[in-house]
C-alpha atoms as one frame of an Amber mdcrd trajectory, in Angstrom:
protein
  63.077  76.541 -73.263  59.280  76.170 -74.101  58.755  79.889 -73.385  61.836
  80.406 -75.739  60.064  78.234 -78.467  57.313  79.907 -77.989  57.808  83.083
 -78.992  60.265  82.201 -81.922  57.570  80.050 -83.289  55.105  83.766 -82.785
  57.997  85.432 -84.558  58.545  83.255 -87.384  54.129  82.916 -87.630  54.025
  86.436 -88.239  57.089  86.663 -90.454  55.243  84.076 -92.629  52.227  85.736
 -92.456  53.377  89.168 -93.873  54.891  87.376 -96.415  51.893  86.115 -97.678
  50.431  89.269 -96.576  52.318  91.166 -99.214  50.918  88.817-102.186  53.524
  86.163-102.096  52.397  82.435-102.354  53.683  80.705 -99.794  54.860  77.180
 -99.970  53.561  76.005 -96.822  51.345  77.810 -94.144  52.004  80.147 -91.814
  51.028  77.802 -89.062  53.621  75.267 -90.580  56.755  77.848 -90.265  55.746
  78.142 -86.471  55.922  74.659 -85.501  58.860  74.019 -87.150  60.745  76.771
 -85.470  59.609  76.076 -82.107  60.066  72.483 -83.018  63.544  73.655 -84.001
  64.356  76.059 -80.803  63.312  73.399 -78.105  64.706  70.403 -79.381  68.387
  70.610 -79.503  67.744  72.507 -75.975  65.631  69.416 -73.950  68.203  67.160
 -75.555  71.106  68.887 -74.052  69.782  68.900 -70.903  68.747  65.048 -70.980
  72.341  64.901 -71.453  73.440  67.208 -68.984  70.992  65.947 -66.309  73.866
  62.731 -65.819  77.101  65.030 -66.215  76.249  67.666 -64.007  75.131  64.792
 -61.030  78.949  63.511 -61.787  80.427  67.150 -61.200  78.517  68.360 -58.465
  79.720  64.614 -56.795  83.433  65.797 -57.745  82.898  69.036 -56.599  82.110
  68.188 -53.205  84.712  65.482 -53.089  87.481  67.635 -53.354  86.233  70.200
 -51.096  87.905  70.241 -47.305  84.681  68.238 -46.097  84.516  65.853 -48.677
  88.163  65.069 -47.984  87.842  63.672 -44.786  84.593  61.331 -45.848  85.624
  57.667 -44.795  86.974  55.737 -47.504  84.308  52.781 -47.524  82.552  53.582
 -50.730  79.120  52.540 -48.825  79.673  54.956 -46.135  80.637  57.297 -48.224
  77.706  56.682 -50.529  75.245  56.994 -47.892  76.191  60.196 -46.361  76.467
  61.594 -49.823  72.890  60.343 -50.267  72.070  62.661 -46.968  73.632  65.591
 -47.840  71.752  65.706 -51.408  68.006  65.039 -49.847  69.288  68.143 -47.216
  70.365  70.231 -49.887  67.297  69.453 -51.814  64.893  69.770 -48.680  63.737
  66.578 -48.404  64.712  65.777 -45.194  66.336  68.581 -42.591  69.274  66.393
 -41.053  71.145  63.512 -41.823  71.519  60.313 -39.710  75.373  61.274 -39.953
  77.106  63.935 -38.483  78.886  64.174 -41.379  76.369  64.737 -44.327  74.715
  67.844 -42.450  78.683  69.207 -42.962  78.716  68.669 -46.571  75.266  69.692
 -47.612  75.953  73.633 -47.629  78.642  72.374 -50.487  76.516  70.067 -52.436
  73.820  72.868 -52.682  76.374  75.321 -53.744  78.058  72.886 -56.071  74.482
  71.767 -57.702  72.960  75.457 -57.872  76.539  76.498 -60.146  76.307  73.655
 -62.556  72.394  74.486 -62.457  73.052  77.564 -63.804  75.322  76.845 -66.040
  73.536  73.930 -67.260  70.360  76.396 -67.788  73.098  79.025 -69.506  73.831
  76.312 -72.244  70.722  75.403 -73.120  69.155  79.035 -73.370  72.355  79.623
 -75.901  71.098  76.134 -77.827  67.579  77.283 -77.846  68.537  81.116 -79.203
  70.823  79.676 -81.367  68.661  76.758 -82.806  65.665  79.798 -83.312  67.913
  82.125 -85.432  68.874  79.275 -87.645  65.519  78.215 -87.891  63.890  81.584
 -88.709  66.815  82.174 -91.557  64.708  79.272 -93.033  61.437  80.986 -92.985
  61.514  81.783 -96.822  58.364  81.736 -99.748  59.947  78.669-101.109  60.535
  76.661 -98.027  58.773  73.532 -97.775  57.826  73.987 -93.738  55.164  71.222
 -93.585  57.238  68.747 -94.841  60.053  69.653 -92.340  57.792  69.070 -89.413
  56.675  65.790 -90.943  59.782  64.839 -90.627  60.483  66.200 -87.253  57.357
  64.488 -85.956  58.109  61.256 -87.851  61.941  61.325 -86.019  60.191  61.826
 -82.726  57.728  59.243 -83.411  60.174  57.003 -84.256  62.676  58.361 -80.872
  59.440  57.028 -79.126  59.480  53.433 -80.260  63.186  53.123 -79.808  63.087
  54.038 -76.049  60.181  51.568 -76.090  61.773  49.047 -77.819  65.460  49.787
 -75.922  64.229  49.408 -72.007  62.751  46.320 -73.056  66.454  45.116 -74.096
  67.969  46.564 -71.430  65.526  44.838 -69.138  66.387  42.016 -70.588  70.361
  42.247 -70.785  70.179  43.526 -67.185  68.376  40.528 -66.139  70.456  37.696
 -68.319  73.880  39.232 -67.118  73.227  39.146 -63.531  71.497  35.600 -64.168
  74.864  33.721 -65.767  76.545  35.629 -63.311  74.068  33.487 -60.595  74.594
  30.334 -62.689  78.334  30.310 -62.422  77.909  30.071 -59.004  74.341  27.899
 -58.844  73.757  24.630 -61.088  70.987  25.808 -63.322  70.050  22.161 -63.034
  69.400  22.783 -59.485  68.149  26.124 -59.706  65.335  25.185 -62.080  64.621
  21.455 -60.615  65.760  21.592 -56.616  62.651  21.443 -54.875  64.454  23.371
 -51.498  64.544  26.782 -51.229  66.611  28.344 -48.576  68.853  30.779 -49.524
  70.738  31.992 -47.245  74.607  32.427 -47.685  76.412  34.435 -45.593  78.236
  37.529 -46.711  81.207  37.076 -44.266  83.482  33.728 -44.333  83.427  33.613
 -40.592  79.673  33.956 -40.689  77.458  30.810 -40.130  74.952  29.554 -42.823
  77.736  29.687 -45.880  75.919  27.239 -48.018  71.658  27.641 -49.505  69.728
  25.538 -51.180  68.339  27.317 -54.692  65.863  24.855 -55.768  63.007  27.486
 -57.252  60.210  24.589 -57.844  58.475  25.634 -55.122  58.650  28.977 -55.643
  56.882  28.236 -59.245  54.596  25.881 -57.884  53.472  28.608 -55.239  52.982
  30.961 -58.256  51.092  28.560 -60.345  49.128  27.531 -57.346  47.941  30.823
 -56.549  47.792  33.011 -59.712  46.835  29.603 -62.497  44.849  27.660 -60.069
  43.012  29.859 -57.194  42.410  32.926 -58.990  41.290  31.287 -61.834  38.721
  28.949 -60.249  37.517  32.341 -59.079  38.174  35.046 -61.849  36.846  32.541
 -65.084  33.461  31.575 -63.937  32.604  34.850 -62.333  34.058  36.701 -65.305
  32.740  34.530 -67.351  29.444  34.774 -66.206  29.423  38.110 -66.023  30.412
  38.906 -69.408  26.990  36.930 -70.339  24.972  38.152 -68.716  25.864  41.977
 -69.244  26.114  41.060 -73.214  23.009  38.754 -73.365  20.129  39.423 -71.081
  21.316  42.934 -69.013  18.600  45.668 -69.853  20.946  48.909 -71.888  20.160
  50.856 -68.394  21.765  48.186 -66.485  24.347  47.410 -68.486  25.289  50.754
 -68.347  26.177  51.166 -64.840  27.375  47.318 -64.261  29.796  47.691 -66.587
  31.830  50.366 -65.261  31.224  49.385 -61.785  32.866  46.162 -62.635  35.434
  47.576 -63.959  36.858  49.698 -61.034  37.686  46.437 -59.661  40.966  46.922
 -62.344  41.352  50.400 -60.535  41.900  49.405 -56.678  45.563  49.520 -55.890
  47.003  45.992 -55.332  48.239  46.955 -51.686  44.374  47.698 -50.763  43.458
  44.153 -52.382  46.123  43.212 -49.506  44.738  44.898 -47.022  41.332  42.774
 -47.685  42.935  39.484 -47.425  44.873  40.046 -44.827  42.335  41.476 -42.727
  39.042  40.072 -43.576  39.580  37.087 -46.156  42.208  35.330 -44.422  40.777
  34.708 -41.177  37.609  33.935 -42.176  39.794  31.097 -44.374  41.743  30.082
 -41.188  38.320  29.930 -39.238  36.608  28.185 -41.975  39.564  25.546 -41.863
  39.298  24.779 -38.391  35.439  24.477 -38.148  35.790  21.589 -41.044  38.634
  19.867 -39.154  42.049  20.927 -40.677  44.303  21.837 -37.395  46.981  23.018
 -39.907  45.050  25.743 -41.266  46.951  29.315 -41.077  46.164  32.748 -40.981
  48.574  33.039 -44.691  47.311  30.833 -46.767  47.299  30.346 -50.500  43.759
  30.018 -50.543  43.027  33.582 -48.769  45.536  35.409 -51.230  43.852  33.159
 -54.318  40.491  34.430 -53.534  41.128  37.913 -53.221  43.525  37.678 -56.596
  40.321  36.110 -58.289  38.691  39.056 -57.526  41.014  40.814 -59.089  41.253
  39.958 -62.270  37.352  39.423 -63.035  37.422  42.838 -65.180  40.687  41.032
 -66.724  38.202  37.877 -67.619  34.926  40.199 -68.053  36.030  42.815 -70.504
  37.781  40.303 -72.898  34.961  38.070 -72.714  32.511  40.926 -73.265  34.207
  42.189 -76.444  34.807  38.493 -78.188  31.310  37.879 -77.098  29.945  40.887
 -78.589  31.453  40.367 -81.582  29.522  36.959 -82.653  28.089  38.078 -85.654
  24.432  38.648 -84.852  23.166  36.101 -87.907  24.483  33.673 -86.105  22.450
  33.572 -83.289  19.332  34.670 -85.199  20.283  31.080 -87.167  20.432  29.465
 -83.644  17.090  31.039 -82.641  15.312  30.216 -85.872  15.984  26.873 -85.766
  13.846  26.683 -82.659  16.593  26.983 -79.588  16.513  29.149 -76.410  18.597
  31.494 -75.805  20.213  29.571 -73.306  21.375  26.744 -75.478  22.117  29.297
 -78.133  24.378  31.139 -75.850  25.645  27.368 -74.430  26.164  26.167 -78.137
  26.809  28.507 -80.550  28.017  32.224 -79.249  30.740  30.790 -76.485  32.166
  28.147 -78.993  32.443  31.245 -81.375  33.616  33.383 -79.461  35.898  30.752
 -77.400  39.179  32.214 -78.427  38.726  35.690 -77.604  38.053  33.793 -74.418
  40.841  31.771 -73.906  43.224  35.077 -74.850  41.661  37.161 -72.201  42.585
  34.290 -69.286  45.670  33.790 -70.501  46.940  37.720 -70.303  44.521  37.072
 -66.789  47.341  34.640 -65.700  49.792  36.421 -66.656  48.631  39.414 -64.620
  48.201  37.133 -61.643  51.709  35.388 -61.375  53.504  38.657 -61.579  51.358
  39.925 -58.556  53.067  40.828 -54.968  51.329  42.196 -52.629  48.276  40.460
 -51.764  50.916  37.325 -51.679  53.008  39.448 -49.028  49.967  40.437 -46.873
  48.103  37.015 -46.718  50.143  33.921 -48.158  53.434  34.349 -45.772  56.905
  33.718 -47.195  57.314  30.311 -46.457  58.827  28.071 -49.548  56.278  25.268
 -49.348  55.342  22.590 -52.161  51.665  21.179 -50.805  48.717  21.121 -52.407
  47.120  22.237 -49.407  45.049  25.183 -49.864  45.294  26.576 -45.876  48.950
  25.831 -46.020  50.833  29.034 -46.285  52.996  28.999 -49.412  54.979  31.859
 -51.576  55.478  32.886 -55.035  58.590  33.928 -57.396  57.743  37.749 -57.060
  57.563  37.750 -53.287  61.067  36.107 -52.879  62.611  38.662 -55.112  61.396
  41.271 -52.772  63.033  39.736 -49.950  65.876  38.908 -51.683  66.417  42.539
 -52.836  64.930  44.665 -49.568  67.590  46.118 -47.505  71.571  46.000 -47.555
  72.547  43.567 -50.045  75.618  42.175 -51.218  75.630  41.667 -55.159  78.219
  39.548 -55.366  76.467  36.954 -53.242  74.527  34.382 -54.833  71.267  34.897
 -52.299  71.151  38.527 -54.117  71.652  37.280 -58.095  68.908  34.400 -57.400
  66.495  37.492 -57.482  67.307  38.297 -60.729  67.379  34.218 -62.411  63.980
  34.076 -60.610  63.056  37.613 -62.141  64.509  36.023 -65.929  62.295  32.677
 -65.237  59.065  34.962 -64.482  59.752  37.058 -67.769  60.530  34.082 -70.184
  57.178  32.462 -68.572  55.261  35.675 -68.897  56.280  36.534 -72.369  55.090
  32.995 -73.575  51.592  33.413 -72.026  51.450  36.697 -74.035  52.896  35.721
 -77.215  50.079  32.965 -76.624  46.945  35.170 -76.059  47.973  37.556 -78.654
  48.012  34.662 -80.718  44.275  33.280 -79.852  43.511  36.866 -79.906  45.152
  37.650 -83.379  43.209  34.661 -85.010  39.900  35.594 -83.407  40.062  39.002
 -85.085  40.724  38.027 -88.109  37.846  35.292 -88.633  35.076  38.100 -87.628
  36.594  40.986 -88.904
C-alpha cells in the first residue's frame, strides 16, 4: 500500500509540477498535491485492512471448522479452543507440533484457509489503494486548494489519535467496572473493601472442597501501602531528595553532567532485574540482618527487602521532579537570601525547598503511584502471603501481585476467585487516578506561580 502511495503521490508531484511548469499559478505546491494523494491512496487501504485483520481471523476459523478435520474436533469449546490455538502457531511456524494429536491434523487447513483470505484480503486493498489514487489525481487541478486538504487530513488523523487514546482508557475502564458488579453480586462490597481475610479460594466444581473464600482486600491494600507509600518512600524521598540538591546546588557543570544521566538509568532497568536484586542479594542480607538483632520471625520475603529495592527505584522518579521545581526558583530569590547575609545552606533549607515544595510534593506523589502499581520485585522478594503486620521482616503482598495469581493459568470467569482480580484491579485504578489528579494538581499550581 505504501509503495502504491508512493508512486501516485510521484505521479501527481510531477503532474503538478508541469503545470506550473507551463506558466500556470498554482494554488498550492507541488509538494502539497503529493501528500495529499498518497495521503489519499493509503488511507482508505490501511483502514480496510484494520478491518479485515478481525473478519478474515473469523473466516479462516469457519473455514477450518467445516472442513473433514475440523468436524471431528471435540465439542468442549476449551478443547476445541486450544487445539485451534496449536494448529495456528504450526501454521504460522511458531512452534513445529502441537501437544494434541489433533491440531498437527488441522494445521495444513488453517494455513491454506489463512494464505486464501490473505490474498484476497491483500487483493481488496490494492483495488482501494488504485482506486483511492485515480480519484485523488482527478483532483490534481490549478485551482485545487491541496494544502488545505492535507490540513485537514492531518487534523482528522490527529484527532483519530486522541480518540483511540481517549477510547482504551474507557474501555479499560468499562472492562474493569462490568466484571467488578459482576464480582459484587456475588461478594458484599462491604466485605470486599473492609474484610481484613483474604483467602480466596472457591472451588470451580460443587463436589470440590473449599466452596466458600474470604474476600476481605484490607490487607492486600495495607501490603501495597506498606511497601510502595511507606518503604520506598523512606528510601526514594531523602535520597532523591538529596540528590536533586546537590546536583542543582553545589555539583560542578562537569559533574553534573555525568551524575545526572547516570542517575537516571536507574528509570531504565527492567523491573524483573530490580527482582532479581532483592531476591538474591537484598533479601537475605534483610533475613540475616533480622536474626543477628533478635527477630526469629524474620523471612527470606519480606516487605522490607522488596521496599528497599522499590526505593531504589523510583529515586530518578523523586530526583528529576525535584531537580526541575528546584531549578526553577527564580534566581533573585536566592541572591535576596544570600544578600541578607545567609549560607547557602540555610538558603537552600529556608527559602529554595519551601519554594519549590510543590513541584516536590507532585513528583512523590506520581512516585507512589508508580510504586503501588509495581509487581515484580513484590513477586520475587515479598512472598504472596495476605498478611496485615506492621512488621517489616514479615512477608506480606500487594493488590497487583494477587491479581497475577488470580489470573495465571486456567481460570474459570464465572467464579468469584477470578472477578476479585478485576474489583482489586478497579480499587488500584480509582486509587491511582486520585494520586495523579493530585500531583498534576500541585504540579499545575507550581507552574503557574513561576512561569
Amino acid at each position: 500500500m505504501l509503495v502504491i502511495a508512493a508512486t501516485a503521490g510521484l505521479f501527481a508531484r510531477k503532474r503538478a509540477t508541469g503545470l506550473r511548469g507551463g506558466g500556470i499559478r498554482l494554488n498550492s505546491l507541488p509538494n502539497y498535491h503529493a501528500l495529499f494523494v498518497g495521503l489519499w491512496t493509503a488511507l482508505p487501504a490501511l483502514l480496510f485492512l484494520a478491518i479485515w485483520a478481525p473478519v478474515q481471523s473469523g473466516l479462516v476459523e469457519q473455514a477450518v471448522l467445516a472442513s473433514p478435520a475440523g468436524q471431528q474436533l471435540p465439542d468442549f469449546q476449551m478443547v476445541r479452543d486450544t487445539i485451534l490455538s496449536e494448529a495456528r502457531d504450526i501454521a504460522t511456524g511458531r512452534i513445529a507440533a502441537g501437544f494434541n494429536p489433533e491440531s498437527n491434523a488441522i494445521a495444513p487447513v488453517y494455513s491454506a484457509a489463512y494464505g486464501k483470505y490473505s490474498m484476497v484480503g491483500s487483493a481488496l486493498a490494492v483495488l482501494i489503494a488504485l482506486g483511492s489514487a485515480l480519484l485523488a489525481m482527478r483532483l490534481v487541478k490549478v485551482d485545487f486548494r491541496a494544502r488545505s486538504g492535507v490540513e485537514r487530513l492531518m487534523m482528522g488523523l490527529l484527532v483519530g489519535a486522541s480518540l483511540i487514546a481517549i477510547l482504551t482508557t474507557l474501555g479499560i475502564v468499562l472492562s474493569l467496572l462490568f466484571e467488578s458488579l459482576r464480582f459484587f453480586k456475588q461478594v458484599s462490597p462491604t466485605e470486599f473493601l473492609f474484610g481484613t481475610s483474604w483467602s480466596p479460594q472457591t472451588a470451580i466444581r460443587a463436589d470440590q472442597a473449599g466452596s466458600s473464600g474470604a474476600f476481605g482486600s484490607v490487607p492486600l491494600f495495607w501490603g501495597t501501602a506498606f511497601i510502595g507509600a511507606i518503604i520506598a518512600m523512606i528510601v526514594a524521598i531523602p535520597l532523591g531528595l538529596m540528590s536533586a540538591i546537590f546536583l542543582t546546588q553545589y555539583a560542578p557543570a562537569r559533574a553534573r553532567a555525568w551524575l545526572k544521566p547516570i542517575l537516571e538509568i536507574l528509570a531504565g532497568v527492567p523491573t524483573v532485574v530490580y527482582g532479581y536484586f532483592a531476591a538474591l542479594t537484598v533479601a537475605p542480607l534483610v533475613r540475616d540482618f533480622g536474626l543477628a538483632i533478635g527477630i526469629e520471625s524474620a523471612s527470606s520475603e519480606s516487605a522490607l527487602a522488596a521496599g528497599l529495592v522499590m526505593g531504589i527505584m523510583i529515586i530518578p522518579f523523586v530526583s528529576s521532579m525535584a531537580d526541575d521545581s528546584i531549578a526553577a526558583v527564580p534566581q533573585a530569590m536566592r541572591d535576596g537570601s544570600l544578600a541578607l547575609g545567609a549560607t547557602k545552606s540555610e538558603t537552600i533549607k529556608k527559602v529554595v525547598l519551601p519554594a519549590a515544595l510543590p513541584g516536590v510534593v507532585g513528583g512523590v506523589l506520581l512516585a507512589v503511584s508508580r510504586a503501588i502499581g509495581e509487581t515484580m520485585i513484590v513477586v520475587m522478594a515479598a512472598g504472596l502471603a495476605a498478611n496485615m503486620t506492621a512488621n517489616p521482616f514479615a512477608s506480606v503482598t500487594t493488590v497487583t501481585t494477587q491479581i497475577v495469581q488470580l489470573l495465571t493459568g486456567d481460570q474459570e470467569f464465572d467464579s468469584a476467585k477470578t472477578l476479585a482480580a478485576f474489583a482489586l484491579g478497579l480499587a488500584l485504578f480509582v486509587i491511582t487516578l486520585i494520586l495523579n489528579l493530585i500531583a498534576l494538581r500541585v504540579v499545575r499550581k507550581y507552574r503557574e506561580a513561576y512561569e
